[in-house]
C-alpha positions as CSV (number, residue, x, y, z in Angstrom):
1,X,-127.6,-66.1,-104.2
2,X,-130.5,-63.9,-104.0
3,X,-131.6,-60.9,-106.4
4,X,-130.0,-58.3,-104.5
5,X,-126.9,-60.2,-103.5
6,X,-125.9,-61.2,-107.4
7,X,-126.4,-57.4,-108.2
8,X,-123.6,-56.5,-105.6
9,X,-121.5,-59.2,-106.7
10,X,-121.7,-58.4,-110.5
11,X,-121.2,-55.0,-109.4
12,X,-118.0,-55.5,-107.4
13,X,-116.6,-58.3,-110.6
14,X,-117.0,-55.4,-113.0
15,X,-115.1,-52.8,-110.6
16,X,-112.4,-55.8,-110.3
17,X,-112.2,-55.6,-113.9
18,X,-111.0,-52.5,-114.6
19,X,-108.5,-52.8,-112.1
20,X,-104.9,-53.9,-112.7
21,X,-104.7,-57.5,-112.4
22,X,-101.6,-57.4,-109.6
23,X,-103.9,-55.3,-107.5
24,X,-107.5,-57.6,-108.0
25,X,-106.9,-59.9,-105.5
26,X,-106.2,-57.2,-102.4
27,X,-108.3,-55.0,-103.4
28,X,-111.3,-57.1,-102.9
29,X,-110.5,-58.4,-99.9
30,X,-110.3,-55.1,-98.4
31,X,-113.8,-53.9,-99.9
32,X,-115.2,-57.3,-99.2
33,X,-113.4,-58.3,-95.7
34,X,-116.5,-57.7,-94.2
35,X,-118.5,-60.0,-95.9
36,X,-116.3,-63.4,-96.9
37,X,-118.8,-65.5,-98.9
38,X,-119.8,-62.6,-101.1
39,X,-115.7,-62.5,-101.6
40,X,-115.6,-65.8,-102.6
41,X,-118.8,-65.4,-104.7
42,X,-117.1,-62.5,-106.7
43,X,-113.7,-64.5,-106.5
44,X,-115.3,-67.2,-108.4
45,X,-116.7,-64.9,-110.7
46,X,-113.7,-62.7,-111.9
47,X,-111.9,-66.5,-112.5
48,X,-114.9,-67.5,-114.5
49,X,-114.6,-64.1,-116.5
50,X,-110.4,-64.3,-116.6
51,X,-110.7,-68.1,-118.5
52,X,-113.2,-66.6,-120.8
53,X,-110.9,-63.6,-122.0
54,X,-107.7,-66.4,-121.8
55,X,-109.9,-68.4,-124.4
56,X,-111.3,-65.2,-126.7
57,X,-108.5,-63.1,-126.9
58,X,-109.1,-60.0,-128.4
59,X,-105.3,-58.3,-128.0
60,X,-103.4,-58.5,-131.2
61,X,-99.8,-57.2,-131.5
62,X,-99.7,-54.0,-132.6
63,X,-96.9,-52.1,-134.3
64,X,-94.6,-50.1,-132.2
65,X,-96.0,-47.0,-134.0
66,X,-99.7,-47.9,-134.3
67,X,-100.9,-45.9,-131.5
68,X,-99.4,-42.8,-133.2
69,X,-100.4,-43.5,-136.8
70,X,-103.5,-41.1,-137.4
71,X,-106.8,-42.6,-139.6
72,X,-107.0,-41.6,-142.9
73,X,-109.4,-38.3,-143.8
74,X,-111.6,-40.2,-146.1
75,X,-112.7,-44.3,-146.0
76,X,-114.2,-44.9,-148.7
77,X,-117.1,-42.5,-149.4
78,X,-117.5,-41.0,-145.8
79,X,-115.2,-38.4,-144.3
80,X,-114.0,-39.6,-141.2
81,X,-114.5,-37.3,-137.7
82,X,-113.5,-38.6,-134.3
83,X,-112.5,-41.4,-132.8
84,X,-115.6,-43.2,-130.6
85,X,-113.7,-46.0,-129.1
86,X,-110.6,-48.7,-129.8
87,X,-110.2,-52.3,-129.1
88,X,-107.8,-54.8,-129.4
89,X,-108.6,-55.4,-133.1
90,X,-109.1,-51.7,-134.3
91,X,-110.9,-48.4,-134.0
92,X,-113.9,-47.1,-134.5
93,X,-114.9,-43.2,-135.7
94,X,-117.6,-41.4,-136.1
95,X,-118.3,-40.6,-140.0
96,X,-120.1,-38.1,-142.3
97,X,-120.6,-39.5,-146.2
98,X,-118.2,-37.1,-148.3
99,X,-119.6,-37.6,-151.4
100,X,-123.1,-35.4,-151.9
101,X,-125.0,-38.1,-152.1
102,X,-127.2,-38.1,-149.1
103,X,-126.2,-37.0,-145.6
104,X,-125.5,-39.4,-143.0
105,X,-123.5,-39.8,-139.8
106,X,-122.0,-43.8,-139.4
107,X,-119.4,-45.5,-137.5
108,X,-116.6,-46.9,-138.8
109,X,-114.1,-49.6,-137.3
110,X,-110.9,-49.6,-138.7
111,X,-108.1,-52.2,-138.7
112,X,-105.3,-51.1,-136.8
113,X,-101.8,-51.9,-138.0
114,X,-100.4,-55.0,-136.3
115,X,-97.5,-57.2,-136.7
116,X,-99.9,-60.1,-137.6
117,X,-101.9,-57.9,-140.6
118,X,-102.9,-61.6,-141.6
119,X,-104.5,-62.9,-138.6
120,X,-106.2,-59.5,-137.6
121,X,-107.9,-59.3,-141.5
122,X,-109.1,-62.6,-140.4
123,X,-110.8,-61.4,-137.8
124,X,-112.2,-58.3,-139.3
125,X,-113.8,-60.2,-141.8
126,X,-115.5,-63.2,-139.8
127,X,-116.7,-59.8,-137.6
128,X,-118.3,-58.8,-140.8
129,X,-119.9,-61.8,-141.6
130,X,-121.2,-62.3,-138.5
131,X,-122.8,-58.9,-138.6
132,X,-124.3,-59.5,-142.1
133,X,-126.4,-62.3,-140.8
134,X,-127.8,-60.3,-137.8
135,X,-130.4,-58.2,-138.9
136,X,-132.6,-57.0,-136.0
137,X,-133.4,-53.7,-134.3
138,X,-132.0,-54.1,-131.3
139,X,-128.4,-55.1,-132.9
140,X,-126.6,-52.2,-134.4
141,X,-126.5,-52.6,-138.5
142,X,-123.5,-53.6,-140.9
143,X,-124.0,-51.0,-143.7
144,X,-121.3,-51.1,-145.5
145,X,-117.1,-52.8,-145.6
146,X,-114.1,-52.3,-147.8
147,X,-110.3,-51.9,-147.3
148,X,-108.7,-48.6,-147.3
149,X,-105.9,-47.7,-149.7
150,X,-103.1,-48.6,-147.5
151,X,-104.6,-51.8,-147.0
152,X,-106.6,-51.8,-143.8
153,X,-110.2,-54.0,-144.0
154,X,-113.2,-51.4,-142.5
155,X,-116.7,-51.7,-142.0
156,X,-119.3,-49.0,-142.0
157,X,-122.1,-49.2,-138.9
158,X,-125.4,-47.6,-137.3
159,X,-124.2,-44.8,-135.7
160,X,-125.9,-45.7,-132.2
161,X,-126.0,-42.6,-130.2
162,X,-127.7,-43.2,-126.7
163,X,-127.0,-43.7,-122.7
164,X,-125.2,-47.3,-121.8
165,X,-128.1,-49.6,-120.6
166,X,-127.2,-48.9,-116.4
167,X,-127.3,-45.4,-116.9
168,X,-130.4,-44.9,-119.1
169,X,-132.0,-47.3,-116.2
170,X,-130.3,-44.7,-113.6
171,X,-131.3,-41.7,-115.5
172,X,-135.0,-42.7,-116.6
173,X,-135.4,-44.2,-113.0
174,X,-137.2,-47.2,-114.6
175,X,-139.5,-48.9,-112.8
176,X,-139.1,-53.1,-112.1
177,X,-141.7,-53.3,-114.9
178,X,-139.9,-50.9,-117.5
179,X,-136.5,-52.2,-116.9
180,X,-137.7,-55.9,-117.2
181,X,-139.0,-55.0,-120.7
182,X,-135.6,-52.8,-121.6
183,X,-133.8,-56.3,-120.6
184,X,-136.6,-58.9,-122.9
185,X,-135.1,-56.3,-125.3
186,X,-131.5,-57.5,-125.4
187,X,-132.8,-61.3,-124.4
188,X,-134.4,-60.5,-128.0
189,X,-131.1,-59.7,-129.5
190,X,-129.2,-62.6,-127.8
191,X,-131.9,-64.9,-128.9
192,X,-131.8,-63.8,-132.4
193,X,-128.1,-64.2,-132.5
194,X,-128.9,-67.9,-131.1
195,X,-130.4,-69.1,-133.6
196,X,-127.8,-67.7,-136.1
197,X,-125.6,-70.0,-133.9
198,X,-123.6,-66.7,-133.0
199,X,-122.4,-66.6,-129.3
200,X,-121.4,-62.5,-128.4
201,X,-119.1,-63.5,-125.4
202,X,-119.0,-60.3,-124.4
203,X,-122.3,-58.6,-123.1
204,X,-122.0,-56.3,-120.5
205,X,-123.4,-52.5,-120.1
206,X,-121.1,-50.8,-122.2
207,X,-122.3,-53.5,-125.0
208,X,-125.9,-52.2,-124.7
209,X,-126.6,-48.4,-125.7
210,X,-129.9,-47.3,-125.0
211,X,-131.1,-44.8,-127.5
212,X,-133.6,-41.7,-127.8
213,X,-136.5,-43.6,-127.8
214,X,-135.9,-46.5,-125.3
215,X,-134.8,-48.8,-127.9
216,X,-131.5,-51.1,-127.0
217,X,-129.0,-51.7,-129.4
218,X,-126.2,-55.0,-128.9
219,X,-122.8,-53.9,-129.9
220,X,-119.4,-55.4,-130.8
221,X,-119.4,-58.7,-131.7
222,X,-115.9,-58.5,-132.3
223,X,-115.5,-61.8,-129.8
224,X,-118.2,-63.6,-131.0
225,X,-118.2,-67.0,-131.9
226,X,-119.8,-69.1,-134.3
227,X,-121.0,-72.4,-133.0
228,X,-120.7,-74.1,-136.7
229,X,-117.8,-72.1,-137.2
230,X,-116.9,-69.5,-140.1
């Protein structure tokens, strides 16, 4: 598959993606009816990506009420503002430190309440571990963890505020040369988590924020395994 041909067919796997799963399959047939071996090509694909997601699961039950059940207006010493984005495993909001003692805006994932508390502090914590190890600019920092009063383990992030990696490269209309070196940026990252024997699983655009100054910054390795395990 040439250049140009893998970019359409990454293209249409992560359209498939968001779609409902009952709809995938007709869906792209009628984008793609035109064109049967890039069908098959993406076909192949979006199985690839469906036995990765059956083998990292990152869904957890949640309590019937857990959608509903508001974060608390303090975590430990920053005062919690809005929500930035949820997962299976929790949510994470942007923070300003409460306390007087210097000012600073962070993110902070929270647990969210589950009906398996046990197995989803499990994975909150090897998240954290694997985050302490991986100290690099262009993989967004662990500052700080704890567990709230009512129980629920957190962790205190970089607050990466920037454009997700497709659309700073749309925005900035990057050149072959200046995108190539925006990508050596995140082969850095992956690398570095390499030989940490750390696997993200998960990289795709919305895992890559581009910030002010053209520096890219991995995010969520809440799927990531360890190759010598935790």
């Amino acid at each position: 598959m040439d250049l140009t041909r893998e970019r359409l067919a990454l293209e249409y796997l992560e359209s498939a993606l968001v779609w409902p799963p009952e709809e995938r399959e007709h869906r792209l047939a009628e984008a793609l009816t035109h064109d049967p071996h890039l069908l098959s090509e993406v076909r192949e694909l979006l199985h690839a990506a469906q036995e990765i997601d059956e083998a990292l699961p990152t869904q957890l039950p949640l309590a019937g009420d857990a959608a509903d059940v508001p974060p608390p207006e303090q975590v430990g010493p920053y005062r919690v503002r809005e929500l930035l984005g949820q997962g299976g495993m929790g949510r994470v909001y942007r923070a300003e430190r409460a306390d007087g003692a210097f000012e600073r805006s962070v993110a902070i994932k929270l647990m969210r309440k589950s009906r398996m508390p046990e197995l989803v502090a499990a994975q909150f914590a090897r998240e954290r571990r694997i985050l302490a190890g991986l100290q690099h600019r262009n993989v967004a920092q662990l500052l700080d963890a704890g567990v709230t009063a009512d129980g629920r383990s957190y962790f205190v992030m970089e607050l990466v505020s920037g454009r997700v990696i497709t659309r700073y490269a749309e925005d900035e209309r990057l050149s072959l040369r200046a995108t190539l070196q925006l990508f050596l940026q995140v082969c850095s990252a992956v690398q570095f988590a390499h030989t940490r024997l750390v696997v993200h699983a998960d990289i795709k655009p919305t895992n890559i924020i581009v910030i002010e100054d053209g520096t890219a910054k991995l995010l969520d390795f809440g799927v990531a395994p360890m190759v010598a395990g935790v």
